[in-house]
N, C-alpha and C positions, 0 to 999 in steps of 0.2 A: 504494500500500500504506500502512495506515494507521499501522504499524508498523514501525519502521529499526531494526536491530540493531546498525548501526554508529553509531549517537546517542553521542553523548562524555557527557551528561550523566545520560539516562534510561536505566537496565537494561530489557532486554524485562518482564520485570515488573511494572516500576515503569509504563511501557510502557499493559500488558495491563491493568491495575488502573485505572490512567483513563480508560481505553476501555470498564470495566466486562466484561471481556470475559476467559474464564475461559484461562489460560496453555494448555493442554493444547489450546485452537481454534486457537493461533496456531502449535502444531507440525502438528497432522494433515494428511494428506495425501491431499488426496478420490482416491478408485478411480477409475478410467480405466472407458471404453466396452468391452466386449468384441466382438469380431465378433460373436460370435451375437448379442447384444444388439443391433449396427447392423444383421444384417441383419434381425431380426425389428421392426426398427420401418422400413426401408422395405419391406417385402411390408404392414406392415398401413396405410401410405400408399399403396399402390397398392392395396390393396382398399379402404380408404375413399374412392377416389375411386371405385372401381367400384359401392359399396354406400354411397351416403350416407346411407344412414337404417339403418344397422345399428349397435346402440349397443357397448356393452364384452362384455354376454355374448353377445351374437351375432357380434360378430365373436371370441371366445374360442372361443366352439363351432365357428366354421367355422376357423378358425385348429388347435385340436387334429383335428377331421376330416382337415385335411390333412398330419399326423402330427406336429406339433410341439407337445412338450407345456406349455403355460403356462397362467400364473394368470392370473386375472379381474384382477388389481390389476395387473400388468404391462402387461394393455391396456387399461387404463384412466388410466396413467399415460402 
């Protein structure tokens, strides 16, 4: 971590400012995986290996055909 809050000398500010790096990155707290998110990305690993040549909207279309409804940007992510 590139950042120690327990520093005797530098405050995390003092910190964040020579890192060039804005205060407010070094609280946030990235979101977590949801289930539905893990499982809808191994059904579309097992369909890409069954459909190699299906790109983002064709596997989005055949993904909502099979009742789940998502975006083109999520499968293509």
């Amino acid at each position: 971590m590139l950042i120690n809050p327990e520093h005797a000398v530098l405050s995390v500010s003092r910190q964040c400012e020579l890192l060039e790096l804005p205060r407010s990155t070094y609280y946030v707290q990235p979101a977590g995986k949801t289930s539905l998110n893990l499982e809808l990305m191994v059904r579309l690993d097992e369909e890409e290996s069954r459909h190699p040549l299906y790109g983002y909207r064709k596997m989005t279309e055949y993904r909502n055909e099979c009742g789940y409804q998502i975006n083109r940007k999520r499968v293509s992510r």
